[in-house]
C-alpha positions as a Markdown table, in Angstrom:
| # | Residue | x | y | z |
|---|---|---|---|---|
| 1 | Unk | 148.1 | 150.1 | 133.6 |
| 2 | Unk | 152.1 | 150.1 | 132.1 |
| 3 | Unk | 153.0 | 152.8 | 129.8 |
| 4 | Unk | 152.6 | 151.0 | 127.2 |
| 5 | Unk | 149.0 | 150.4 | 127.8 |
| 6 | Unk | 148.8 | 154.1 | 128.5 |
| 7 | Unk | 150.0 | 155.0 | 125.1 |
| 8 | Unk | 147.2 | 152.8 | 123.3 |
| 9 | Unk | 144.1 | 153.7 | 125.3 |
| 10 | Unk | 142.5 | 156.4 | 124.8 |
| 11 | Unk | 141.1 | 158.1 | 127.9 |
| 12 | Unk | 138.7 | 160.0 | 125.6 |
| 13 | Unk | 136.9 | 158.0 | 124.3 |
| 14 | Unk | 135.2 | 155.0 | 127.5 |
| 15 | Unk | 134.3 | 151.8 | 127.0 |
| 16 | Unk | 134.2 | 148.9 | 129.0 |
| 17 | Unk | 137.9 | 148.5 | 129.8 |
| 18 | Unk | 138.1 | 152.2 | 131.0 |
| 19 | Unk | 136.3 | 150.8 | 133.9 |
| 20 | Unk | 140.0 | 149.2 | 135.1 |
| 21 | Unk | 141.7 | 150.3 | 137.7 |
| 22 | Unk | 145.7 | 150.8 | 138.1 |
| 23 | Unk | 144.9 | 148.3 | 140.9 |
| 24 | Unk | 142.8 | 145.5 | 139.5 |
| 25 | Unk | 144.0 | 142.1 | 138.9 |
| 26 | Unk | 145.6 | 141.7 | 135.5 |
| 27 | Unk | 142.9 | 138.9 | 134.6 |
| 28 | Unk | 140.0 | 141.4 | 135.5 |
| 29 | Unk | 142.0 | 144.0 | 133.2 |
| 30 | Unk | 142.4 | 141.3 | 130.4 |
| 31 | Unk | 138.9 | 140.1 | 130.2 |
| 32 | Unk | 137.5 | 144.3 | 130.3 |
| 33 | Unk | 140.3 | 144.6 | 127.4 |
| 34 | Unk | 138.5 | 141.6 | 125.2 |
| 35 | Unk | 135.4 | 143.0 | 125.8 |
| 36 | Unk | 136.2 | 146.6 | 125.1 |
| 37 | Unk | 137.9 | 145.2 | 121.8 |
| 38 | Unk | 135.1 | 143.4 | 120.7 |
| 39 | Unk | 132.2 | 145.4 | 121.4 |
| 40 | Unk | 134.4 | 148.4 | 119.5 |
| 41 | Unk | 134.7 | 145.8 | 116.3 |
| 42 | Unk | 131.2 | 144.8 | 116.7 |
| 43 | Unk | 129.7 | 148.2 | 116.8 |
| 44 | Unk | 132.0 | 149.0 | 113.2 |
| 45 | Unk | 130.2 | 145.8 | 111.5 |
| 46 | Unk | 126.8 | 147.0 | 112.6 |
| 47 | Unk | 127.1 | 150.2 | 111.9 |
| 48 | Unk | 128.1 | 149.2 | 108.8 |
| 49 | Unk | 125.9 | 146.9 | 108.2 |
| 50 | Unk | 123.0 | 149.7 | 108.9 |
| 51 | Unk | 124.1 | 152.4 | 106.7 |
| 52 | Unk | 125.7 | 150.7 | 103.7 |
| 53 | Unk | 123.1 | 147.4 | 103.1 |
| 54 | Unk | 120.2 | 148.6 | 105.3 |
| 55 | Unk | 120.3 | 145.4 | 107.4 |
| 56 | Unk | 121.4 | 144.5 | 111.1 |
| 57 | Unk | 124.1 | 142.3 | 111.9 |
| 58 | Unk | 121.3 | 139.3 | 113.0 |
| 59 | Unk | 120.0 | 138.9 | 109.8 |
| 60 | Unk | 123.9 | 139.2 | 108.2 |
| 61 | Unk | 124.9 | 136.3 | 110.7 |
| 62 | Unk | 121.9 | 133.8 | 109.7 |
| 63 | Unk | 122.3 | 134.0 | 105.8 |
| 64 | Unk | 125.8 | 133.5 | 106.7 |
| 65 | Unk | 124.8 | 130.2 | 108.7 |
| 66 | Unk | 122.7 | 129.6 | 105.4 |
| 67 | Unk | 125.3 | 130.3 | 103.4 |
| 68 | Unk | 127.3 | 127.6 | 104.7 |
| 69 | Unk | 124.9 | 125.2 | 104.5 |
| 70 | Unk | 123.4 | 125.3 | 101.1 |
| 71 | Unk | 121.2 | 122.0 | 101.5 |
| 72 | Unk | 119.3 | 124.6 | 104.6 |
| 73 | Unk | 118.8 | 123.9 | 108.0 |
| 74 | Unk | 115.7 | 123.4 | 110.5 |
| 75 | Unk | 115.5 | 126.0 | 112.9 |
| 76 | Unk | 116.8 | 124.5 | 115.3 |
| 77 | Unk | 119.7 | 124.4 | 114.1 |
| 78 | Unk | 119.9 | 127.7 | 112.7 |
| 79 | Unk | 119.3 | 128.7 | 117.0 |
| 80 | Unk | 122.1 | 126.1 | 117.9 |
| 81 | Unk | 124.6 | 127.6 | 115.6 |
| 82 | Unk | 123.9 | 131.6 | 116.5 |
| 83 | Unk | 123.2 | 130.6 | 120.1 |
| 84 | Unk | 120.2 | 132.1 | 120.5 |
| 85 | Unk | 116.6 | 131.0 | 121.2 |
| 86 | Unk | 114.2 | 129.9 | 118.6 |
| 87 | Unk | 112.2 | 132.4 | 119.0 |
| 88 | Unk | 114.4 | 135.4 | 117.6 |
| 89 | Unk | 115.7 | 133.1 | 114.5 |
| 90 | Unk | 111.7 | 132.9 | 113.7 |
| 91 | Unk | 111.2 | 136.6 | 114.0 |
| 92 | Unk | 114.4 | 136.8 | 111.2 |
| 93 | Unk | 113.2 | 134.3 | 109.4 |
| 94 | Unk | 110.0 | 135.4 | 108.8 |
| 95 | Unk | 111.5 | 138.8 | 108.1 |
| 96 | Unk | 113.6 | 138.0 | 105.3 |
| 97 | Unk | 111.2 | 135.2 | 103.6 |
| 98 | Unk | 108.5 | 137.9 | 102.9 |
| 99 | Unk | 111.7 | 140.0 | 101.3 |
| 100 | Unk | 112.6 | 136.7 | 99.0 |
| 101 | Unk | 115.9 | 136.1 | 100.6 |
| 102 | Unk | 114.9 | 132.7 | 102.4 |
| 103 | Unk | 112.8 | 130.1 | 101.8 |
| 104 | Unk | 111.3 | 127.3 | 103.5 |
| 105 | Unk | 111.4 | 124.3 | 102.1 |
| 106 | Unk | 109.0 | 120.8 | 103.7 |
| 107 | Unk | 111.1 | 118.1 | 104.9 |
| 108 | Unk | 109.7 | 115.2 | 103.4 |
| 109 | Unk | 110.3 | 112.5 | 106.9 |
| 110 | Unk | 108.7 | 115.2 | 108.9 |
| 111 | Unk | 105.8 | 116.9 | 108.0 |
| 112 | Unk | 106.8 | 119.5 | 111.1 |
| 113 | Unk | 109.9 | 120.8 | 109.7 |
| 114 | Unk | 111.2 | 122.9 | 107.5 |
| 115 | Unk | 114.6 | 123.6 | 106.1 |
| 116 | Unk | 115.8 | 127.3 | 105.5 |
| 117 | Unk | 117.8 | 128.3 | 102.9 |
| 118 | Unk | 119.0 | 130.9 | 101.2 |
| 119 | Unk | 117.1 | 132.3 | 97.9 |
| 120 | Unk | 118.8 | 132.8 | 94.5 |
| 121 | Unk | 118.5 | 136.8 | 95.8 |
| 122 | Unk | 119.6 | 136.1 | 98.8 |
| 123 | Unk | 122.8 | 134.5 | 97.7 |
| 124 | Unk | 123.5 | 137.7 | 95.3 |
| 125 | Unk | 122.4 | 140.1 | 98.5 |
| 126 | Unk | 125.0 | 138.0 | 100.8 |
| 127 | Unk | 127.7 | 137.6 | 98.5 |
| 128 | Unk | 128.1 | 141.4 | 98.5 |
| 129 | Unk | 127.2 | 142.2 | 102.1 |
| 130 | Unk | 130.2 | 139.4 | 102.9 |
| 131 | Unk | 132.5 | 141.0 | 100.5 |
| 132 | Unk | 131.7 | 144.0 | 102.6 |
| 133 | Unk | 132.2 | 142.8 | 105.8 |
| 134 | Unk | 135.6 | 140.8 | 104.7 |
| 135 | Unk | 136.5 | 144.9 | 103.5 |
| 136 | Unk | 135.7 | 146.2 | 106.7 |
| 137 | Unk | 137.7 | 143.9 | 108.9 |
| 138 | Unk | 140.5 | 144.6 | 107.4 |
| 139 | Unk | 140.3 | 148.0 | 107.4 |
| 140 | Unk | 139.7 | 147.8 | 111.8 |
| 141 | Unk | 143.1 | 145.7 | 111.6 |
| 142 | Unk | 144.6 | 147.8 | 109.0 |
| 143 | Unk | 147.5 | 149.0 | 111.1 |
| 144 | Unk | 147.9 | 146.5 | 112.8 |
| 145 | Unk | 151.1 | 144.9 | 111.4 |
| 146 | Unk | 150.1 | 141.2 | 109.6 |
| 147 | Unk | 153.0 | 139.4 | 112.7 |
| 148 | Unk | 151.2 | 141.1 | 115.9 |
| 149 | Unk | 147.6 | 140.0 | 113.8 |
| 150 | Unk | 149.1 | 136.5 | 113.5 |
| 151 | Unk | 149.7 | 136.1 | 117.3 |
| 152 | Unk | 147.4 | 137.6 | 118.8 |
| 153 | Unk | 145.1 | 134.9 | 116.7 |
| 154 | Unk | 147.3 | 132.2 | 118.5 |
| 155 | Unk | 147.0 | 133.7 | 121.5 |
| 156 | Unk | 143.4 | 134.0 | 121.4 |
| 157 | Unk | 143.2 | 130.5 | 120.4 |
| 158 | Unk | 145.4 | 129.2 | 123.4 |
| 159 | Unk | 142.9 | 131.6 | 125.1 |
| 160 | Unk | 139.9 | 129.7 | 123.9 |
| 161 | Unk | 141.1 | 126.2 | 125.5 |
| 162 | Unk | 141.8 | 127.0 | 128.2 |
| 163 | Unk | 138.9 | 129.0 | 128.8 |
| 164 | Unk | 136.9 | 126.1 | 127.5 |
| 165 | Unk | 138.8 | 123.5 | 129.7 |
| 166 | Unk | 138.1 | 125.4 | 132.6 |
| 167 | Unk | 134.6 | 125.8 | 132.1 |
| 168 | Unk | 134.3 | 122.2 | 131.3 |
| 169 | Unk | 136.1 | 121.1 | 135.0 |
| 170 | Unk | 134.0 | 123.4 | 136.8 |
| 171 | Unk | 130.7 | 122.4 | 134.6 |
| 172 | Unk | 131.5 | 118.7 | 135.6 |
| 173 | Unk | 132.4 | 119.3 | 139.3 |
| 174 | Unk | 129.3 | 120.9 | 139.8 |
């Protein structure tokens, strides 16, 4: 670690990058850094999430899906988009029809389906658990100044491709 990673980390308080060593490969550092980062931000949200709308960040993520489809979406979908099995978007689904927030609607082509999609409640409840969530974010970033915020956004996005690349030369050489 440099001094000035010294200076920001707290050795008080571990998480996942205080597993680093002095020693380890920058990359290895980089990626426990991300994950440190994240799971600190993520933790914030659900906590959040918890204490001030009595929800869990699952159920926040799919009425967000829902909220950006209005028309609704089959579950399969719904799994594709939150990357996770059909299984546990049934289990929130099911949890937040019987509270009126969702609804599932027949499609008429196939008697098998059925879109989800947000109630008129459940559009009132999200608006205000977004407005929430858009309030805490910024206070995480707060002091961090709008110019470091901007590129570490761009360097997370070059990040992205060529993470992606990668993964899609090894995928294909396999």
């Amino acid at each position: 670690m440099n001094d000035i990673s010294a200076s920001i980390i707290s050795p008080a308080i571990p998480d996942l990058e205080s597993r680093a060593r002095n020693d380890d490969h920058l990359d290895t550092r980089l990626w426990l850094r991300l994950m440190a980062c994240a799971t600190l931000v993520e933790g914030h949200i659900r906590s959040r999430l918890r204490t001030e709308h009595q929800t869990t960040l699952p159920r926040f993520d799919l009425m967000a899906q829902l909220q950006r489809y209005p028309s609704g979406l089959k579950m399969s979908e719904l799994s594709r988009h939150m990357m996770v099995t059909n299984g546990n978007i049934t289990g929130i689904t099911d949890q937040l029809e019987k509270e009126g927030l969702v609804e599932r609607v027949k499609v008429l082509t196939d008697r098998r389906s059925s879109l989800i999609r947000l109630t008129s409640k459940g559009k009132r409840q999200f608006k205000k658990m977004a407005s929430s969530h858009e309030e805490w974010l910024s206070e995480v970033f707060a002091d961090m100044p709008a110019d470091t915020r901007l590129n570490l956004f761009h360097a997370l996005g070059a990040l992205k491709v060529t993470a992606r690349n990668n993964t899609l030369t090894v995928a294909a050489a396999s």
